[in-house]
N, C-alpha and C positions, 0 to 999 in steps of 0.2 A: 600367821596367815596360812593359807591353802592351799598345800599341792599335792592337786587327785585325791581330796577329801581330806590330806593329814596334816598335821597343822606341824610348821618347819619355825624356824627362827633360818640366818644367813651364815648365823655363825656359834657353836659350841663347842665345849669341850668332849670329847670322847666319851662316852656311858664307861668305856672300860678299861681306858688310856688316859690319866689324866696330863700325862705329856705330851700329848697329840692334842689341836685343834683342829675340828673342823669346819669347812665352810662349802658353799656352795658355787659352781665353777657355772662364773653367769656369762662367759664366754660362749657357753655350749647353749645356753638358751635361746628358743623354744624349742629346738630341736632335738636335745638330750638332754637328763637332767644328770647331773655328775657331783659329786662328792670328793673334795682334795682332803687331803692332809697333809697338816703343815706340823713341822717339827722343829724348826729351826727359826731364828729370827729372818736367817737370811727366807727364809721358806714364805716368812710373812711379808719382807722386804719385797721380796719378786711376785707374791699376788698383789699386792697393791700395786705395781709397779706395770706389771701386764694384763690389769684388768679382770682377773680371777674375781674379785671383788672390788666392788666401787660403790659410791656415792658415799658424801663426807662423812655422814657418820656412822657410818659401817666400816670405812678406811680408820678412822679414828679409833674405834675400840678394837678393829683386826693389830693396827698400831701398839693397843694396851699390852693386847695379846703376847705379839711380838716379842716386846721385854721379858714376860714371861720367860717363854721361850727362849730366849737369851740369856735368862739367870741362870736355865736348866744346864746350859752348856757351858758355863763361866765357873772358876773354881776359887776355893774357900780364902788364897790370898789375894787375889786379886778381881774378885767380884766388882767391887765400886765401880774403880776404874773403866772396867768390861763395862758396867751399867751406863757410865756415861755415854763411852763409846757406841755402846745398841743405839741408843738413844736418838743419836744426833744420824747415825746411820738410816737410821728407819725415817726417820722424818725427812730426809732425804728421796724417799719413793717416789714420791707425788708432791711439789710444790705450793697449787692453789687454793684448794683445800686444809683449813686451818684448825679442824678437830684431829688432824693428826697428831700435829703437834703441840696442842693444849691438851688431847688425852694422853699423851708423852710422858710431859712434865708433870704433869700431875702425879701420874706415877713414878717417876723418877723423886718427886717431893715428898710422897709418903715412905721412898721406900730406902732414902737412904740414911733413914731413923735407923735403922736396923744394923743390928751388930754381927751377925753369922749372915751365910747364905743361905742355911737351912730357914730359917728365921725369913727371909728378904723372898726367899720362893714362895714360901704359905704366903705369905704376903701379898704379893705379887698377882697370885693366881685370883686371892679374894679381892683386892682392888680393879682388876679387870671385870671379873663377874660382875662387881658391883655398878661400876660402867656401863656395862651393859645392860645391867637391868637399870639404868640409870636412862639410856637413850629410850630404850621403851618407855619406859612411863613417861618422858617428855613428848614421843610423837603420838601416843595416845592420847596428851592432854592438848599439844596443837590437834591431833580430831576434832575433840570437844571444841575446842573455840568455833575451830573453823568451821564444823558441824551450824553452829547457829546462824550463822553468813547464808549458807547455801539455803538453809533451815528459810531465813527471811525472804528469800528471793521466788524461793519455792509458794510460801502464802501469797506473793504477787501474783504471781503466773495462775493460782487457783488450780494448780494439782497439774497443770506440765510440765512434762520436763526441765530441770535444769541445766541448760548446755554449758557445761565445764571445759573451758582447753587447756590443755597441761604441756611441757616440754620437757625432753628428755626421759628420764627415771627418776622421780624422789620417792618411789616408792618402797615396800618394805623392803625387796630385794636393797635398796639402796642403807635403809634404816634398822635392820635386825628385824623388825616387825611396826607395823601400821604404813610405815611409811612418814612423811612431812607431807608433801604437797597429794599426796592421794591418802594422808589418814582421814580429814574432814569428807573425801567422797565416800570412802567406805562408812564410816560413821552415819552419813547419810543415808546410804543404802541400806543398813542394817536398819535404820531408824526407821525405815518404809516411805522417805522422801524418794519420789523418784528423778533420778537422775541419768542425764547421759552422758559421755567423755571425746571431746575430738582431741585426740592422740597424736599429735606429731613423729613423725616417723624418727625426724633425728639426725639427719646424717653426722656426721661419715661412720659413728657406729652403729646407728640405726637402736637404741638405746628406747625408744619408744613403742616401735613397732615390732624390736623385740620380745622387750623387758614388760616396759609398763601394758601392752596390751596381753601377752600373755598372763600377766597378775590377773587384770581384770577378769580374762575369762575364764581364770581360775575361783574366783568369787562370784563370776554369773552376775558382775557389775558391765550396763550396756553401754556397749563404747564402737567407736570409728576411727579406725587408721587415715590418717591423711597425710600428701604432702606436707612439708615445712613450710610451704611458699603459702599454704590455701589458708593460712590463719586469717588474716586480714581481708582477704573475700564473704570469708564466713563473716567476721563481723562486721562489714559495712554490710551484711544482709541481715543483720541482729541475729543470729545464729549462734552467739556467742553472749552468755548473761554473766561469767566473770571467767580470769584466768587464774588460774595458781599455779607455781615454777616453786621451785626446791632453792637452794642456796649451798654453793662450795664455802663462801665465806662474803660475810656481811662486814662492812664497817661499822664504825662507834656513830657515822652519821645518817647511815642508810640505805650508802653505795651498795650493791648486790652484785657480786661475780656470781655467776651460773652459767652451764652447759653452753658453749658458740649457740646465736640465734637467739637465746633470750629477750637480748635488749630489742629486736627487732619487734617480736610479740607484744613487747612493752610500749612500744612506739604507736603499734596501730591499735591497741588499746586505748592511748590515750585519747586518738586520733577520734575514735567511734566513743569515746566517754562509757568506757566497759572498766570496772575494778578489777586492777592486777594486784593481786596479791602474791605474798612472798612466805612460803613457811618454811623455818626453820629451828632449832631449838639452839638454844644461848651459847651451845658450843660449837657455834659456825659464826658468832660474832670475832669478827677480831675490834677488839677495844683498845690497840694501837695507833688503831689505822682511821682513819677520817676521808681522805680522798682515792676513793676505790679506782678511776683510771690509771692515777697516779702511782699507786701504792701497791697496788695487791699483785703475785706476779702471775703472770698468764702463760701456762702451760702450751707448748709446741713440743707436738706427739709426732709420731713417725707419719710420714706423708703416704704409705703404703694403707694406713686406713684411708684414708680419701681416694688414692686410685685402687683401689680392689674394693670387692664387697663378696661376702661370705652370701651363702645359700643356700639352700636342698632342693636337689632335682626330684621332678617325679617319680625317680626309681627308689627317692628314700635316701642316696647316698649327698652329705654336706659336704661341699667346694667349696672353694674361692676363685673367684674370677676378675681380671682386669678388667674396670670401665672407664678409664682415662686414657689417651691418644699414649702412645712409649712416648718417651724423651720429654713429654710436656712436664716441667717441673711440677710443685705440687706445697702448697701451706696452708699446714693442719693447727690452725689455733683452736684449741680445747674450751677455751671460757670466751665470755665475752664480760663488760660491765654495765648494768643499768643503774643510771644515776638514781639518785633516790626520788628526784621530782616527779618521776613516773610509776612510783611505786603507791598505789594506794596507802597499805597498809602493811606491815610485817607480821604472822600468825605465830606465835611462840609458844611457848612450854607456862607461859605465867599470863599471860592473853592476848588482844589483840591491840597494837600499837604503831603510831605512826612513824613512817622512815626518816627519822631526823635525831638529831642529839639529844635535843630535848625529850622528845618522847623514850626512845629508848632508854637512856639515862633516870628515866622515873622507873620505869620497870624493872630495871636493873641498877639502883642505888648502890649495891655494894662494890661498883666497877665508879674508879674515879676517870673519869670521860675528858 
């Protein structure tokens, strides 16, 4: 995707270090754009950990990364060992999000065929690439689905606008490139369907009217910053023709953890008979798990995101400033869960399918449910 005409990915290796990764520090956005490098597993531990990088599947192959990075610093007798240990460390970053640690293991399974460290590094480094080009070509192929949805709704309306609402970031920032729940708008907009986005702002990181509206306006895709609360205004005024949200991790039955406030959006969608969709790619399923309130754990972040908020004054110079009373305490829940009854449908990497065991389960036969 697009920044200031040049086309980025969220995360690569170095042109001229291939022991350096880098990424893009989406803390500073839209105000700076910044470039980290990471060297150390601990390096990838503490971006996932403070928000350097996020949305599940960009933590997930930053995650792959990680080990990389941790074979580099681990030594020829006791590499395995060290492997396990990255391992279980890194997955440690971020709890609710469940591509961390399925892109973890995975490479921990391929790579401890391997009999040298030299051998387990090349390794290493080609199984995350592949990862990575792995999450791309799935949120490209959630576009396409989801492209035909918006695609249908679009020959109703007879050539107006599509009003899209979206929450949080699932966008490329989130995903290396396309995105999940904004690859089917871009998809659309390349296509010359026209479309429009109301953007959620997002609290307490403001992840919308950061993140995903500065994407937009970097592809000249038209969109609207709003409150969090105006969702359901908009759509009992029909202002609203479908939702689509992103996914930290899906159950095997359809439950859906996503960004605090999801389930709310999901609620008055149903309420106004508007289709919420849900897009993510198969390695946000967790196929353990069945009852998402129950099961999935919900991340509590530092309560200094909800009483502060960051900003740029007119002069150009970025603060942060208090907006909560002192001494009021303060709880920052990260996710929330929407049951899967509210879930129209689930957008995937293989197509489009409904929130339940059964469905899922057919799209994914080779996962015993």
């Amino acid at each position: 995707m697009q920044v200031n005409g040049k086309n980025f990915h969220t995360i690569w290796v170095h042109p001229e270090n291939n022991q350096v990764i880098q990424v893009i520090d989406q803390r500073k956005l839209p105000f700076e754009f910044e470039i980290v490098d990471l060297k150390t597993a601990v390096d990838a531990f503490e971006a996932i950990r403070n928000m350097t990088v996020r949305g599940a599947p960009l933590i997930g192959v930053t995650g792959a990364y990680g080990v990389y990075l941790g074979l580099l610093n681990s030594d020829e007798q006791n590499w395995k060992s060290f492997l396990l240990e990255t391992a279980e460390y890194l997955k440690g970053a971020r709890p609710t999000a469940v591509n961390l640690a399925i892109l973890i293991d995975e490479m921990v399974s391929v790579l401890q065929s391997c009999t040298t460290l030299e051998s387990a590094v090349k390794l290493a480094l080609e199984k995350a690439d592949r990862l990575k080009r792995r999450e791309i070509d799935w949120s490209e192929a959630i576009g396409e689905y989801g492209c035909d949805l918006i695609e249908a709704i679009s020959k109703k309306k007879n050539g107006e606008p599509v009003n899209i609402l979206t929450h949080c970031n699932a966008g490329w920032l989130a995903c290396i490139d396309w995105g999940t729940a904004t690859a089917p708008i871009y998809k659309a907009f390349l296509k010359g369907i026209p479309v429009h986005v109301w953007v959620d702002e997002t609290r307490p990181r403001n992840q919308g009217a950061r993140l995903t509206a500065w994407e937009l306006s970097q592809e000249g895709v038209p969109h609207t910053v709003i409150p969090d609360n105006a969702g359901g205004h908009l759509m009992q005024h029909g202002l609203v023709d479908l939702c689509i949200v992103g996914s930290d991790r899906t159950t095997s039955a359809g439950d859906v953890a996503n960004k605090i406030g999801t389930y709310l959006k999901a609620l008055a969608a149903f309420d106004n008979n508007i289709p919420f969709y849900v897009a993510l790619p198969s390695s946000t399923i967790d196929f353990s798990m069945k009852d998402g309130i129950l099961e999935i754990p919900i991340e509590q972040r530092d309560g200094e995101e909800v009483s502060h908020m960051e900003g740029k004054l007119d002069n150009g110079k970025v603060t942060t400033v208090r907006i909560v009373n002192p001494g009021s305490p303060v709880a920052n829940y990260g996710f929330d869960v929407t049951p899967a009854k509210y879930v129209t449908a689930l957008i995937t990497e293989r197509g489009v399918c409904g929130a339940s065991l059964e469905a899922i389960g057919k799209l994914f036969p080779e996962w015993r449910l």
